[in-house]
PDB file with one MODEL, atoms N, CA, C and O in Angstrom:
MODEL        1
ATOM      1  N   UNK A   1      -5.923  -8.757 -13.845  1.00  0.00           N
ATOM      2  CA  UNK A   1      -6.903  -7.753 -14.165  1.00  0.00           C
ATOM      3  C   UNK A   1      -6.907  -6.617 -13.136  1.00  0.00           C
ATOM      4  O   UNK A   1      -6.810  -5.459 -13.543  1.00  0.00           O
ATOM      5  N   UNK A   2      -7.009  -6.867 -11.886  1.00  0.00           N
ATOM      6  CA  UNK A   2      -6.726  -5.632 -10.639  1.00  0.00           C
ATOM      7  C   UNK A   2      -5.449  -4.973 -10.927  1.00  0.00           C
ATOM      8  O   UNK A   2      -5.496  -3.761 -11.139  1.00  0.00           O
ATOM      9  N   UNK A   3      -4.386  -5.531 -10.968  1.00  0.00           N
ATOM     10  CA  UNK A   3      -3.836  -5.079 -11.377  1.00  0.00           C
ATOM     11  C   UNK A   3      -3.355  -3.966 -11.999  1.00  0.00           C
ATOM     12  O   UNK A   3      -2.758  -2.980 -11.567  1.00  0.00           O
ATOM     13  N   UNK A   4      -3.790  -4.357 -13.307  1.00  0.00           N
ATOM     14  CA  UNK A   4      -4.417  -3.530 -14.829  1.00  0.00           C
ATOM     15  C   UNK A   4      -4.767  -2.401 -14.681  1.00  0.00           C
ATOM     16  O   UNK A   4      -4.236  -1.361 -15.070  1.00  0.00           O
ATOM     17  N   UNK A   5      -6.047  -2.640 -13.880  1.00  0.00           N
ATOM     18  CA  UNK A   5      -7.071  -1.634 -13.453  1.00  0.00           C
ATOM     19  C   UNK A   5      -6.740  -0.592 -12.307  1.00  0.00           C
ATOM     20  O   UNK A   5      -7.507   0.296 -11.935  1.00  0.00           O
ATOM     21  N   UNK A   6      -5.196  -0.899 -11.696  1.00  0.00           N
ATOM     22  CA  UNK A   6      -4.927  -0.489 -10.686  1.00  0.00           C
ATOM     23  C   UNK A   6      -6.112   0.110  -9.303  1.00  0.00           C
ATOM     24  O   UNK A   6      -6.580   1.156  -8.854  1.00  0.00           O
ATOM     25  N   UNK A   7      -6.147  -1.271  -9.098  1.00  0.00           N
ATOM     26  CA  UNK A   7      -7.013  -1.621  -7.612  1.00  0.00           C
ATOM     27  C   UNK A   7      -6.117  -2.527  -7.088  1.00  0.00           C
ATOM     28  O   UNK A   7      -6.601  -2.963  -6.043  1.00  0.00           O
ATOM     29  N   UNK A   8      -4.748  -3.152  -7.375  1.00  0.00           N
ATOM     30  CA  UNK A   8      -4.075  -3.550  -6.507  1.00  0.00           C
ATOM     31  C   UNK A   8      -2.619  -3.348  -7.314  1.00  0.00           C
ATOM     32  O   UNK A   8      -2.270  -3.314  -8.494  1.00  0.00           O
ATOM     33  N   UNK A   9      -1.826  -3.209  -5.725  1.00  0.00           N
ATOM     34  CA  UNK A   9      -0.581  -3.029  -6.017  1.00  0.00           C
ATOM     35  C   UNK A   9       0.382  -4.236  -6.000  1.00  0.00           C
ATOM     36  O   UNK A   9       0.386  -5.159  -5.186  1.00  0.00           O
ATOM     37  N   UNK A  10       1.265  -4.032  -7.146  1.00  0.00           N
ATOM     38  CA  UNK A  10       1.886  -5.428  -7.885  1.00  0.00           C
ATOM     39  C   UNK A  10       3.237  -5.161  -8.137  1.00  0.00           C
ATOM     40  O   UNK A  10       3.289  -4.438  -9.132  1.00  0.00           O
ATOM     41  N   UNK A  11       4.839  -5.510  -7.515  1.00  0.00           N
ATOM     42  CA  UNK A  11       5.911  -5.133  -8.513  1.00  0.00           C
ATOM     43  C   UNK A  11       6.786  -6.206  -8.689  1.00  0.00           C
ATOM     44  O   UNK A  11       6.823  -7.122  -7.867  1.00  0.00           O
ATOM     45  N   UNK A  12       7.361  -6.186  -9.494  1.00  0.00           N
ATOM     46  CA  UNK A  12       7.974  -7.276 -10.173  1.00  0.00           C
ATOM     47  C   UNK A  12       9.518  -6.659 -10.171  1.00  0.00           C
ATOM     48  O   UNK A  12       9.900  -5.662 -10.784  1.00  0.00           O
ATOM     49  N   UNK A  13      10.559  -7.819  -9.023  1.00  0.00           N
ATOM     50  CA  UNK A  13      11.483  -7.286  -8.664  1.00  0.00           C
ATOM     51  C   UNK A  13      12.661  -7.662 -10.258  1.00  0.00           C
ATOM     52  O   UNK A  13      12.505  -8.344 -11.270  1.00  0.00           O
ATOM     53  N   UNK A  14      13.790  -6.791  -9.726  1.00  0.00           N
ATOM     54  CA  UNK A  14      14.638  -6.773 -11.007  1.00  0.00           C
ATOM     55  C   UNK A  14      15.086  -7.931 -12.155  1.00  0.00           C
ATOM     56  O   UNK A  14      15.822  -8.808 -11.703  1.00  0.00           O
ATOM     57  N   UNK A  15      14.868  -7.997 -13.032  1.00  0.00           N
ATOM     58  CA  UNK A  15      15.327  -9.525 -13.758  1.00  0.00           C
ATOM     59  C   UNK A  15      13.843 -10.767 -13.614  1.00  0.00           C
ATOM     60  O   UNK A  15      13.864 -11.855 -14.189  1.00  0.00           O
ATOM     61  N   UNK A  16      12.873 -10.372 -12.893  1.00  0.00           N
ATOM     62  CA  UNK A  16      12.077 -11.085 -12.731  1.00  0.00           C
ATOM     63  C   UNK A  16      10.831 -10.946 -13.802  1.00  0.00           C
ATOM     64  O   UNK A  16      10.522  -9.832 -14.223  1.00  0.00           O
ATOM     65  N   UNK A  17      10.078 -12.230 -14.251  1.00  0.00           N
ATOM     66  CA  UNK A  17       8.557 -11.781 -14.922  1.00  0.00           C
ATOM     67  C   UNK A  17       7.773 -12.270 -14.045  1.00  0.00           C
ATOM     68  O   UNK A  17       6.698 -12.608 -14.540  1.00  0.00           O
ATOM     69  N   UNK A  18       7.882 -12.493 -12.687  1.00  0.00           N
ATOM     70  CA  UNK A  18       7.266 -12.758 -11.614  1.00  0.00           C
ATOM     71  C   UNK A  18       6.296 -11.501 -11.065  1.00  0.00           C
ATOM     72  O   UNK A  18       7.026 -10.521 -10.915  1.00  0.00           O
ATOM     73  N   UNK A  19       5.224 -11.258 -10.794  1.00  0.00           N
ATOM     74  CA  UNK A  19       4.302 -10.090  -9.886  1.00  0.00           C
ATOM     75  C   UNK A  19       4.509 -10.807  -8.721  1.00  0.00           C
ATOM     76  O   UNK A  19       4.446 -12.027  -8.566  1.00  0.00           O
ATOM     77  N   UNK A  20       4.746  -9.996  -7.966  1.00  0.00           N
ATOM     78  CA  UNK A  20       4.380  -9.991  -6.193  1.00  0.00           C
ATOM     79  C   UNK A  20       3.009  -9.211  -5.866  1.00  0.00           C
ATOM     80  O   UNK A  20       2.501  -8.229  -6.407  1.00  0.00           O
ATOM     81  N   UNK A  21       2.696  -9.819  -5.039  1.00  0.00           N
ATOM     82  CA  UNK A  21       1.736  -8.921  -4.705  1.00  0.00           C
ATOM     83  C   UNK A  21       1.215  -9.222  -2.720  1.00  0.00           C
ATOM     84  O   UNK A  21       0.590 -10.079  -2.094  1.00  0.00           O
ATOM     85  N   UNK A  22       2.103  -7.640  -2.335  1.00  0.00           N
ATOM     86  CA  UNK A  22       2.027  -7.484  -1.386  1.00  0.00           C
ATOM     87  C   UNK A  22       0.853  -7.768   0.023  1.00  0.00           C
ATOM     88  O   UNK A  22       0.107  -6.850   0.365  1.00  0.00           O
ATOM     89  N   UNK A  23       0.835  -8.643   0.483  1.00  0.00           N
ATOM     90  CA  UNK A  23      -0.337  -8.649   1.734  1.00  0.00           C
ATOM     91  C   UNK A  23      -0.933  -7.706   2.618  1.00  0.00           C
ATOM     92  O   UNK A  23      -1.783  -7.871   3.493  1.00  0.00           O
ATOM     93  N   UNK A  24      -0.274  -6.586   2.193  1.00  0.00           N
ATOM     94  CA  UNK A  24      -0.948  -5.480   3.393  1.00  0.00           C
ATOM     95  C   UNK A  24      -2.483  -5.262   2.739  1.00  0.00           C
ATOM     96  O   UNK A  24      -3.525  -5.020   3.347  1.00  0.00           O
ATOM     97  N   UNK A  25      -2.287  -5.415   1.422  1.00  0.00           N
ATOM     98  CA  UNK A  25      -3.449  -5.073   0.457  1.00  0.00           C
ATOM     99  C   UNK A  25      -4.737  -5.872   0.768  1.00  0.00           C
ATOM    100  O   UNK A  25      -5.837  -5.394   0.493  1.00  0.00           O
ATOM    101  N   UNK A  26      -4.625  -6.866   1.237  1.00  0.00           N
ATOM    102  CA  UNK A  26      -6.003  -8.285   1.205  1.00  0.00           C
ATOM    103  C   UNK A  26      -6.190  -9.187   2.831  1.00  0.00           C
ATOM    104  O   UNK A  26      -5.461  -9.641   3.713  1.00  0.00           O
ATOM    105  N   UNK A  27      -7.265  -9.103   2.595  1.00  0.00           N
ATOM    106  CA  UNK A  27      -7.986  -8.947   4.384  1.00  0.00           C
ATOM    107  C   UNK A  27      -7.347 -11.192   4.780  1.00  0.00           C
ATOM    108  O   UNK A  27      -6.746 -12.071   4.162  1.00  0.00           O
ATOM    109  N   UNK A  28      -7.739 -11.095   5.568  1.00  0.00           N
ATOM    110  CA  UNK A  28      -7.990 -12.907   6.314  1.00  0.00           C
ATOM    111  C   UNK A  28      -8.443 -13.778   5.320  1.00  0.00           C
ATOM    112  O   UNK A  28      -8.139 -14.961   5.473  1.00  0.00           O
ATOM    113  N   UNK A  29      -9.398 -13.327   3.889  1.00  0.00           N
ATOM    114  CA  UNK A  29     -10.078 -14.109   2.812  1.00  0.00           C
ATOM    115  C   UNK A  29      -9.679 -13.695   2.032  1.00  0.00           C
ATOM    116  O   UNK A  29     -10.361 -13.644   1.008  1.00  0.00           O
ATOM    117  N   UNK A  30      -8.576 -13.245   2.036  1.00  0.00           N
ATOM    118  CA  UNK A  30      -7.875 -12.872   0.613  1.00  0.00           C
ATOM    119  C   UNK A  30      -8.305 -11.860  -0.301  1.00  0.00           C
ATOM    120  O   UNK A  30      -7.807 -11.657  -1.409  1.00  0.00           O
ATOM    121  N   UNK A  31      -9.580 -11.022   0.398  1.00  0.00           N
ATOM    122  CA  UNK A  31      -9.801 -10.031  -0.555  1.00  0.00           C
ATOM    123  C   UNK A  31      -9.648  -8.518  -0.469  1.00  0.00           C
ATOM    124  O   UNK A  31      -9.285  -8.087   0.625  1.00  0.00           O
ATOM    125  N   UNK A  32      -9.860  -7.674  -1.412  1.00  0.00           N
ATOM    126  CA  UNK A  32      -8.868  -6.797  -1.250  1.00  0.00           C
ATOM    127  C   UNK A  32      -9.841  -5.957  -0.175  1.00  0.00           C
ATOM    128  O   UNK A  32     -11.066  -5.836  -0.191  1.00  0.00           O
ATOM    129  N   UNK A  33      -8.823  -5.404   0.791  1.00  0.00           N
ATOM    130  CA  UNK A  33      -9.675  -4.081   1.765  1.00  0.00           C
ATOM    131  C   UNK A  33     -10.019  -3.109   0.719  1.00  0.00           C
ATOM    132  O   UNK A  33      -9.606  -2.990  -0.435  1.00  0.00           O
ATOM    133  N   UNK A  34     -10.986  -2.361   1.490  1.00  0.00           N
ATOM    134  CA  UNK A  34     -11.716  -1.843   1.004  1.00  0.00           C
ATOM    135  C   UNK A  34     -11.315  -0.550   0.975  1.00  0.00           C
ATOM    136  O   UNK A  34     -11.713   0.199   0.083  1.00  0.00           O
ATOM    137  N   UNK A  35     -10.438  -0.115   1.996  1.00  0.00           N
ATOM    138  CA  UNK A  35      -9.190   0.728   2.230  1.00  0.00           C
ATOM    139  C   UNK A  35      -8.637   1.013   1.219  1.00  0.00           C
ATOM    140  O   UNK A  35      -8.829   2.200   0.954  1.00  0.00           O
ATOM    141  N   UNK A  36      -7.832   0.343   0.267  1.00  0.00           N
ATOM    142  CA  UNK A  36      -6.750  -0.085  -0.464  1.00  0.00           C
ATOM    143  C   UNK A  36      -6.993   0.694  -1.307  1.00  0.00           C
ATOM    144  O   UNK A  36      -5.980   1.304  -1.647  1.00  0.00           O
ATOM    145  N   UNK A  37      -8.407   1.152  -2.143  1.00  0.00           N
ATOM    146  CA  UNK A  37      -8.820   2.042  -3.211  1.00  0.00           C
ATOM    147  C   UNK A  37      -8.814   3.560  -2.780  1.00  0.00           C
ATOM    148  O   UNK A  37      -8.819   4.341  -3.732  1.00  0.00           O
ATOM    149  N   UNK A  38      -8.805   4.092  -1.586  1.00  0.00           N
ATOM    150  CA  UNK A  38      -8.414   5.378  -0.736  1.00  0.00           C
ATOM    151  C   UNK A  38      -6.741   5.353  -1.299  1.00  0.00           C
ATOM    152  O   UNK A  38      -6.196   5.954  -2.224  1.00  0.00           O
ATOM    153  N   UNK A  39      -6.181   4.289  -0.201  1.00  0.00           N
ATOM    154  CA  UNK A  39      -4.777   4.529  -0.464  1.00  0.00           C
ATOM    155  C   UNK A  39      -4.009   4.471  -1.826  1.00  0.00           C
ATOM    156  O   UNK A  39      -3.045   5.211  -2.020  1.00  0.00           O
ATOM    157  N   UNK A  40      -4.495   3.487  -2.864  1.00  0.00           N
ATOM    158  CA  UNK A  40      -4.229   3.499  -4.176  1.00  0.00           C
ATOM    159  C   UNK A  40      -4.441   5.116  -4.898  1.00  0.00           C
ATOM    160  O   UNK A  40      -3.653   5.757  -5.593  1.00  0.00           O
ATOM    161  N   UNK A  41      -5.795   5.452  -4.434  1.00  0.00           N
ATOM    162  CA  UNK A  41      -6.245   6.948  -5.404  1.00  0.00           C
ATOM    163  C   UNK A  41      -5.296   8.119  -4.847  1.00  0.00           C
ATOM    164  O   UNK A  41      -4.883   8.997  -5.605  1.00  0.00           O
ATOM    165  N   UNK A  42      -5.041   8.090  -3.768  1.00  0.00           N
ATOM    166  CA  UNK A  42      -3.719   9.154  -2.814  1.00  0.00           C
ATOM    167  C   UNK A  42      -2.829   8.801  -3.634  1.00  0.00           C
ATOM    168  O   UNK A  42      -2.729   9.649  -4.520  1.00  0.00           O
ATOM    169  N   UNK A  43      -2.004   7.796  -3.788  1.00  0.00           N
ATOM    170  CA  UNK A  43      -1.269   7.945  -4.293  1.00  0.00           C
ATOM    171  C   UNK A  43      -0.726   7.641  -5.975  1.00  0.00           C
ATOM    172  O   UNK A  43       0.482   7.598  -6.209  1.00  0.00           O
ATOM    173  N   UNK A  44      -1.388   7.513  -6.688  1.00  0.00           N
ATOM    174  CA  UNK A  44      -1.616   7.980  -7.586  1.00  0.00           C
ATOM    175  C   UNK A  44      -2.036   9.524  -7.889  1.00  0.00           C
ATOM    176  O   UNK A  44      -1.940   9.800  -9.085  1.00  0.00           O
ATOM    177  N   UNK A  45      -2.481  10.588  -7.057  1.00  0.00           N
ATOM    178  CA  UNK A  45      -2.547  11.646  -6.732  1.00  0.00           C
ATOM    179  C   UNK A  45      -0.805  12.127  -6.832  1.00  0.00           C
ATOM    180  O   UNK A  45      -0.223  13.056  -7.392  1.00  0.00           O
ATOM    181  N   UNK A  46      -0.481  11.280  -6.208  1.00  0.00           N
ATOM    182  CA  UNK A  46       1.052  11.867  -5.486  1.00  0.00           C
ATOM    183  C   UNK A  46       2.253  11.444  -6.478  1.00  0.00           C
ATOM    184  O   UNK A  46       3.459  11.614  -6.301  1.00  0.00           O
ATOM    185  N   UNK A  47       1.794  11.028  -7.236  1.00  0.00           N
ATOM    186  CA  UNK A  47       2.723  10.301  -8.386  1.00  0.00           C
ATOM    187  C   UNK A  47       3.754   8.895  -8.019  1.00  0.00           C
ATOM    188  O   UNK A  47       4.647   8.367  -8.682  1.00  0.00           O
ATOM    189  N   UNK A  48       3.484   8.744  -7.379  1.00  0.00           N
ATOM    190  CA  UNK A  48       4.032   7.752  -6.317  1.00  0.00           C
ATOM    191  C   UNK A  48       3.444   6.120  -7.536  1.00  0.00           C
ATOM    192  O   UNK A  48       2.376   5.902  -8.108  1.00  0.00           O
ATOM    193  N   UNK A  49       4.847   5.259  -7.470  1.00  0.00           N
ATOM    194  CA  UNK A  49       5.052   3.887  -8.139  1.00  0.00           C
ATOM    195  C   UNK A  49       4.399   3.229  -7.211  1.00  0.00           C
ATOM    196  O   UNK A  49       4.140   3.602  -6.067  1.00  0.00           O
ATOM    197  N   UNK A  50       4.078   2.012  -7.854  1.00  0.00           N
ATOM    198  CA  UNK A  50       3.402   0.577  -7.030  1.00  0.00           C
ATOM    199  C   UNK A  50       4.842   0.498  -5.675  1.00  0.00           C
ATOM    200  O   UNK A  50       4.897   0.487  -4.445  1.00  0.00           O
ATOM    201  N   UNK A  51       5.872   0.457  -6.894  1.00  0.00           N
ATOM    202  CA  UNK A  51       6.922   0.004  -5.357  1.00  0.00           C
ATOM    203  C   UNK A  51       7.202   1.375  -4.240  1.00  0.00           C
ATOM    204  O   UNK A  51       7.552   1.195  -3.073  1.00  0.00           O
ATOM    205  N   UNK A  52       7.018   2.472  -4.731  1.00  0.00           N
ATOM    206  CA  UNK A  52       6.811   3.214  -3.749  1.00  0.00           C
ATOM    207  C   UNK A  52       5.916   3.658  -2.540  1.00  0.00           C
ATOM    208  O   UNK A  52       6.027   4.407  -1.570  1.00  0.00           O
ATOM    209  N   UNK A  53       4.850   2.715  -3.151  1.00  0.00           N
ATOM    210  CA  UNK A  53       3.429   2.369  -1.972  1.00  0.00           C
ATOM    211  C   UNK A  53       4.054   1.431  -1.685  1.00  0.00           C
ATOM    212  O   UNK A  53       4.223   1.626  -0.481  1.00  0.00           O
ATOM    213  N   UNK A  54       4.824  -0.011  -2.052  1.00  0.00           N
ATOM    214  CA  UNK A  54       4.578  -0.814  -1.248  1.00  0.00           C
ATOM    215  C   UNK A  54       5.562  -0.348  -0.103  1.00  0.00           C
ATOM    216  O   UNK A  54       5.379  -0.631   1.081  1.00  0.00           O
ATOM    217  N   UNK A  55       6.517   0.319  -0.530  1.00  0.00           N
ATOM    218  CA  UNK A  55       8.114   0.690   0.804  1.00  0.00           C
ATOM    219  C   UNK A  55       6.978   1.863   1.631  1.00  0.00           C
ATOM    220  O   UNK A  55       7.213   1.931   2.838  1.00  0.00           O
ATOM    221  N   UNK A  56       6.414   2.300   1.398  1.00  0.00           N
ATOM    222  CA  UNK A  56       5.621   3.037   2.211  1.00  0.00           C
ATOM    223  C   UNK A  56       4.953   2.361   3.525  1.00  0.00           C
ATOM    224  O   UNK A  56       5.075   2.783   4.675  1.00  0.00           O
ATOM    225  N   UNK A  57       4.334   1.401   3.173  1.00  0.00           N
ATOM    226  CA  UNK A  57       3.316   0.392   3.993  1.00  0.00           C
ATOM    227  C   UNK A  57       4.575  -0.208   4.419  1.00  0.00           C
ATOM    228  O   UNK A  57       4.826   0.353   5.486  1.00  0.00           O
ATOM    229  N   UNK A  58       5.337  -0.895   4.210  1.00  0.00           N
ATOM    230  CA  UNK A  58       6.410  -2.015   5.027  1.00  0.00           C
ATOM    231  C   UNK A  58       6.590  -0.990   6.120  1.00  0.00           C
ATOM    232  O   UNK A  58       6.064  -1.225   7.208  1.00  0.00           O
ATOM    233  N   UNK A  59       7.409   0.332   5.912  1.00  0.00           N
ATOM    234  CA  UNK A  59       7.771   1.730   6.685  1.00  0.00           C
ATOM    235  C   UNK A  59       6.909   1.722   7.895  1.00  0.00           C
ATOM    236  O   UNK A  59       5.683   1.824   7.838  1.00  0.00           O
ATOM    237  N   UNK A  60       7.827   1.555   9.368  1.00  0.00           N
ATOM    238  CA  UNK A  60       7.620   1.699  10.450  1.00  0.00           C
ATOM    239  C   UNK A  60       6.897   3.335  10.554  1.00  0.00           C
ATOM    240  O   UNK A  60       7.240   4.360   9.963  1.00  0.00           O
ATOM    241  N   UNK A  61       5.795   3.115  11.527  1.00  0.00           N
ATOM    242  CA  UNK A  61       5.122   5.034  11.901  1.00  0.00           C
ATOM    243  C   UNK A  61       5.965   5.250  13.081  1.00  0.00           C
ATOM    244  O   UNK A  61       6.186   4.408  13.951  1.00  0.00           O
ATOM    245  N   UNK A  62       6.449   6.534  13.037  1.00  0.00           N
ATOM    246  CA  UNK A  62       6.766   7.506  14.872  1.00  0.00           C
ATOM    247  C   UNK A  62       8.043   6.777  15.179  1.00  0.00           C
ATOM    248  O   UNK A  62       8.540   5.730  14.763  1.00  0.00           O
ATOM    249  N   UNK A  63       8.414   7.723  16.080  1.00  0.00           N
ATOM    250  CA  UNK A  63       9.554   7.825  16.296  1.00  0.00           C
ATOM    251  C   UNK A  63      10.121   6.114  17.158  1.00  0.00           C
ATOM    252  O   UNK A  63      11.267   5.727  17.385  1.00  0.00           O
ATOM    253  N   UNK A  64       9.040   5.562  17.396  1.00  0.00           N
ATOM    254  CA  UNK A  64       8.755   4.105  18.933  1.00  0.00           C
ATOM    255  C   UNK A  64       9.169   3.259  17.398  1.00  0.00           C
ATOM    256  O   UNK A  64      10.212   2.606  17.361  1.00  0.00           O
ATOM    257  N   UNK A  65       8.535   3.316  16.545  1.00  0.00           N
ATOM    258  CA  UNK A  65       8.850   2.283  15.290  1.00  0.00           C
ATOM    259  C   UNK A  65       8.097   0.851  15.497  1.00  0.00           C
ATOM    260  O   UNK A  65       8.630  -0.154  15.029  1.00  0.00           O
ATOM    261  N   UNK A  66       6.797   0.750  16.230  1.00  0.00           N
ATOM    262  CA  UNK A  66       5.955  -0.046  16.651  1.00  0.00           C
ATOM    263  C   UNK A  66       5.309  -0.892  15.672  1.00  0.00           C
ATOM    264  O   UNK A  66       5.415  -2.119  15.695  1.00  0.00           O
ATOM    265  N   UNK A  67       4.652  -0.261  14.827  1.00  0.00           N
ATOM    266  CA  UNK A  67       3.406  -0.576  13.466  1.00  0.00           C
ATOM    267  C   UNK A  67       3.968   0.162  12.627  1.00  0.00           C
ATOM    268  O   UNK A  67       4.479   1.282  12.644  1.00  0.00           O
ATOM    269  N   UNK A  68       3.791  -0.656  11.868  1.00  0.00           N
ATOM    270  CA  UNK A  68       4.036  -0.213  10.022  1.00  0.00           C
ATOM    271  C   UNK A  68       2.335   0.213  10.032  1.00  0.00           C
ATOM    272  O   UNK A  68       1.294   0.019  10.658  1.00  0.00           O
ATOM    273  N   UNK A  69       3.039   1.117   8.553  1.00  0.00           N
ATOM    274  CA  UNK A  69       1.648   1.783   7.854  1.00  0.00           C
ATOM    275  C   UNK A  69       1.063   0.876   7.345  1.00  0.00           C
ATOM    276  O   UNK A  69      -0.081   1.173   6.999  1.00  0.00           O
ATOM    277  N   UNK A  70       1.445  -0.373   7.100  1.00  0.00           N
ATOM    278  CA  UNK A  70       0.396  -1.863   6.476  1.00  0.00           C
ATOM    279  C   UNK A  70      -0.307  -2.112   7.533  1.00  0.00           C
ATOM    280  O   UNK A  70      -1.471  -2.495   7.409  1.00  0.00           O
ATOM    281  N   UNK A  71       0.390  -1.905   9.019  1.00  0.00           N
ATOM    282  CA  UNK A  71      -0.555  -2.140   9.924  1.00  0.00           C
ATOM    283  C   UNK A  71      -1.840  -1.468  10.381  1.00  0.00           C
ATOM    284  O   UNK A  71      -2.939  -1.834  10.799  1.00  0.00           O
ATOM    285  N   UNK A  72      -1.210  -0.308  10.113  1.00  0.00           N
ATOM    286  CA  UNK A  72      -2.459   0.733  10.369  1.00  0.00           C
ATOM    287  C   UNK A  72      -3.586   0.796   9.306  1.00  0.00           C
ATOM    288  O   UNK A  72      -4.672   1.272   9.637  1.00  0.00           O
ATOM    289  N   UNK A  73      -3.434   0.454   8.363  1.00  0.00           N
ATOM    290  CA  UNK A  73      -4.299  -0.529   7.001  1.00  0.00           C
ATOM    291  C   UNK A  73      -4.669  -1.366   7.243  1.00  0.00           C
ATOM    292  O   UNK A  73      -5.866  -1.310   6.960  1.00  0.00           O
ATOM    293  N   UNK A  74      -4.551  -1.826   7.446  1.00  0.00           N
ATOM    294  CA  UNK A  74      -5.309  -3.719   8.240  1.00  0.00           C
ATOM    295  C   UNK A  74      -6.104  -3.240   9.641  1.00  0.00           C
ATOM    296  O   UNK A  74      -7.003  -3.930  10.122  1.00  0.00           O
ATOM    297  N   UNK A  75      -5.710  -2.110  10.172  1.00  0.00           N
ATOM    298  CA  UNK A  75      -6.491  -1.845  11.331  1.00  0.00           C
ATOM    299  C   UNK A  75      -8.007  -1.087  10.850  1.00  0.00           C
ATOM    300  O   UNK A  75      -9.094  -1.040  11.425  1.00  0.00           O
ATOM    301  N   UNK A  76      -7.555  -0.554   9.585  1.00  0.00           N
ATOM    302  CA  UNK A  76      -8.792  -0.090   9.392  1.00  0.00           C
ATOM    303  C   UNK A  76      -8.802   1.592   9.323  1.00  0.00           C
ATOM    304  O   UNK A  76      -9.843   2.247   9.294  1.00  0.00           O
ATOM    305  N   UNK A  77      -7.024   2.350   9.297  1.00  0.00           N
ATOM    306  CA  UNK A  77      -6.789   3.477   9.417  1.00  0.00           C
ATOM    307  C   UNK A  77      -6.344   3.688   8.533  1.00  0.00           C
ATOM    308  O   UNK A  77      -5.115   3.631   8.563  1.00  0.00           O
ATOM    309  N   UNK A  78      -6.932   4.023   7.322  1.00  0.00           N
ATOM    310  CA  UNK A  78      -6.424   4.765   5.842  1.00  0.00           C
ATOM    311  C   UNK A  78      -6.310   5.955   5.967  1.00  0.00           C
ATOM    312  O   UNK A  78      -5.328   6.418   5.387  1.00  0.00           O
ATOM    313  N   UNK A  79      -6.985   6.720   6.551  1.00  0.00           N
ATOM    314  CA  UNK A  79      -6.614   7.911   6.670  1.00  0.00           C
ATOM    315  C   UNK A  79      -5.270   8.226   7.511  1.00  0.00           C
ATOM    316  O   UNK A  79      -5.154   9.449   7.578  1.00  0.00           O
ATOM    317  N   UNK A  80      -4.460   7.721   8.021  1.00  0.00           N
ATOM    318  CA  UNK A  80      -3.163   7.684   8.418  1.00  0.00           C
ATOM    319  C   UNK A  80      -2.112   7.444   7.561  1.00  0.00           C
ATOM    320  O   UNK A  80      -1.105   8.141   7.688  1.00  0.00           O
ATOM    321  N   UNK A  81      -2.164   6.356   6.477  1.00  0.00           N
ATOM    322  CA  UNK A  81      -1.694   6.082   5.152  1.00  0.00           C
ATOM    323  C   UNK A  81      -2.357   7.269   4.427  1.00  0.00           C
ATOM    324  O   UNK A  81      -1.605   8.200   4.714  1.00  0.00           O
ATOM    325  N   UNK A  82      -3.310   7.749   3.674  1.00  0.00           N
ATOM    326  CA  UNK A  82      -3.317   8.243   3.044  1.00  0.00           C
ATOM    327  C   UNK A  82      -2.875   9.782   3.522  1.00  0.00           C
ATOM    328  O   UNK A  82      -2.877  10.500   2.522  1.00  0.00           O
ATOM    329  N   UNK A  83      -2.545  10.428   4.563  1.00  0.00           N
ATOM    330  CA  UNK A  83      -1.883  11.483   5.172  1.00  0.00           C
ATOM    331  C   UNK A  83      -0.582  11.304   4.653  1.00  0.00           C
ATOM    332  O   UNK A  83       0.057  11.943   3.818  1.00  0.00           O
ATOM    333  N   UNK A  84      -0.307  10.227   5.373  1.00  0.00           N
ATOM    334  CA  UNK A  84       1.480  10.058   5.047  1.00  0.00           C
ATOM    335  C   UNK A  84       1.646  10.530   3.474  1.00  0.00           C
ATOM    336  O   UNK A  84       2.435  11.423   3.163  1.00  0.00           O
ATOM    337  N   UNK A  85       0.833   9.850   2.531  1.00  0.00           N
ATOM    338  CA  UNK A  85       1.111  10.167   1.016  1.00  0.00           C
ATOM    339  C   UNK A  85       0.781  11.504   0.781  1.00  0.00           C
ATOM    340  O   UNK A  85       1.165  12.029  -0.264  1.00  0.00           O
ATOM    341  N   UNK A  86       0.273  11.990   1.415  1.00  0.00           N
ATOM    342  CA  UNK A  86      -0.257  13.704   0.983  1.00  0.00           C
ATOM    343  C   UNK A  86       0.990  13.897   1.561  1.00  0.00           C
ATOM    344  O   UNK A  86       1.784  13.749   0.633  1.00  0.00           O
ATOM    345  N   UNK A  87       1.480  14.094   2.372  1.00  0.00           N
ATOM    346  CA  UNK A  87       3.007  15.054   3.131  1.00  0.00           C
ATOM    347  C   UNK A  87       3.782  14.633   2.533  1.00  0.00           C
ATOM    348  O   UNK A  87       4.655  15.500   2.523  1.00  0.00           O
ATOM    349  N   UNK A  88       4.280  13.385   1.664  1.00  0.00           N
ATOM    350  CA  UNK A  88       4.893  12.802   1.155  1.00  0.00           C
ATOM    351  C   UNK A  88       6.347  11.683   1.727  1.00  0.00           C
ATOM    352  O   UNK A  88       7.493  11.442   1.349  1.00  0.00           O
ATOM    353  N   UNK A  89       5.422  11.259   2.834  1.00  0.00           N
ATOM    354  CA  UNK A  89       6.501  10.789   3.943  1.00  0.00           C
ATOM    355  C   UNK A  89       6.885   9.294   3.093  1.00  0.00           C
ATOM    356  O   UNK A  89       7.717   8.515   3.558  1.00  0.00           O
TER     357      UNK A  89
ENDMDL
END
């Protein structure tokens, strides 16, 4: 149903009827941050696929290559993710 409704991001790799569904999306209790509906509505803004958010978030920030943008999501910094999708990084 989240899914569906796109409040969470889901892709189903080639040859598969399997959904994945990525962890950057859902906190310590499994539920979804609250974040996730910022970064979902950006990019959907941006025309941007489920699998193109998810290679986004895996994607190391800065030049050091320290934290992924999933990390900076889990930290509680959507507005860093949702930047990246406006510039279209």
């Amino acid at each position: 149903m989240r899914r569906r409704a796109g409040e969470v991001v889901a892709t189903r790799p080639p040859g598969s009827s399997d959904w994945l569904y990525p962890g950057w999306q859902l906190d310590d209790r499994g539920e979804v941050r609250p974040e996730v509906a910022r970064v979902l509505e950006a990019a959907r803004e941006a025309g941007m696929t489920p699998r193109d958010v998810d290679e986004l978030l895996r994607r190391r920030v800065g030049l050091a290559g320290g934290q992924t943008f999933a990390g900076l999501l889990a930290a509680g910094n959507a507005e860093a993710v949702v930047a990246a999708i406006r510039r279209g990084s």
